[in-house]
N, C-alpha and C positions, 0 to 999 in steps of 0.2 A: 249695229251692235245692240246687245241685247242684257239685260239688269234682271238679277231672279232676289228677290226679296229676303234675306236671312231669315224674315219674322214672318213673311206668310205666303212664304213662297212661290208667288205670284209672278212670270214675267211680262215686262215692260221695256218698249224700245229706249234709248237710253235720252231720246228728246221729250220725252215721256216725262225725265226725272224735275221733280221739283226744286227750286234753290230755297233753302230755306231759312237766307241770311234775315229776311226780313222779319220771321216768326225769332230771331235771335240765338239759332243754330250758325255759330259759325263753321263749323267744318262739314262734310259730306252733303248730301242732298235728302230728298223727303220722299219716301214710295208714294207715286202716285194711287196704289191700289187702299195701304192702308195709313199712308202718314207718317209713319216713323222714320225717325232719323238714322241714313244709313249710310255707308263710304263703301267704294268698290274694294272688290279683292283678289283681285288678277291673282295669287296662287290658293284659290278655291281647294279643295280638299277631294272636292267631287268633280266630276264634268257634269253638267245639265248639257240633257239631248231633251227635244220636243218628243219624241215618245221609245216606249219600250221596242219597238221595232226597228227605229233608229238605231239606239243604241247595239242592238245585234246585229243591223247591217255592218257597224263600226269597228266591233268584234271579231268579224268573219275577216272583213278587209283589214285589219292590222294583221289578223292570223295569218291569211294566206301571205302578206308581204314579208311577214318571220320565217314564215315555211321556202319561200321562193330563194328570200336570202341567206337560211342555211343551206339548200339546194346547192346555190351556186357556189357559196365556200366549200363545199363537201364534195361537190362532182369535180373542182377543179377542172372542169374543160372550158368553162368559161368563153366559148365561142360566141360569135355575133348571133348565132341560134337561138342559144339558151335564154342570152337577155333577150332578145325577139318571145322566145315563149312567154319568159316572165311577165316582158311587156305588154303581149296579148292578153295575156290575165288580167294586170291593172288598167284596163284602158274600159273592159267591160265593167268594173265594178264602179270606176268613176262615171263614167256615163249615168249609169245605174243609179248612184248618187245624187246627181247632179240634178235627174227627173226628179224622181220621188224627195228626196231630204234636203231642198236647196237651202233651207233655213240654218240646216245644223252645219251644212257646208261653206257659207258664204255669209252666214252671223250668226257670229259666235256669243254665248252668252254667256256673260262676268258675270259670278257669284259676288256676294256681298257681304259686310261685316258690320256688327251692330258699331256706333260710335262712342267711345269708352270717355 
């Protein structure tokens, strides 16, 4: 798991993060990149991806799973085919993922909030 910095955007894995009870911060921890005092924030506003490319793999495969599952509500046949096609689908794009973006897929990276 992975920490992106509110104040400089920076990320760092989260054993990375510094405790910084002893500088006399009691709540949150310290960006190892620039120091400041930060607290995680699991409902971030944004996703952080490791790059612009990621991010449109991620795009493309949410799209086609919207597309596949109004397919299936819409065509009503619903046979062991149709999910077999859809399936065929998802199984290339996770692969695909799994190569190239393992970082966005397997750690995930918590945005931060300044400590008020």
């Amino acid at each position: 798991m992975n920490y992106q910095c509110c104040y400089c955007k920076e990320e760092f894995p989260a054993i990375e993060a510094i405790d910084g009870y002893q500088e006399g911060y009691k709540v949150g921890f310290l960006c190892p990149k620039c120091g400041k005092n930060i607290q995680d924030n699991p409902m971030n506003e944004e996703w952080v991806f490791s790059s612009n490319s990621s991010k449109i793999f991620f795009v493309i495969f949410v799209g086609y799973f919207l597309l596949a599952w109004i397919f299936l509500e819409v065509s009503g046949l619903n046979t062991w085919v149709d999910y077999a096609a859809v399936l065929g689908g998802v199984i290339p794009f996770l692969i695909y993922g799994h190569i190239k973006y393992p970082k966005d897929m397997y750690s995930p990276t918590i945005g931060t909030k300044p400590v008020k």
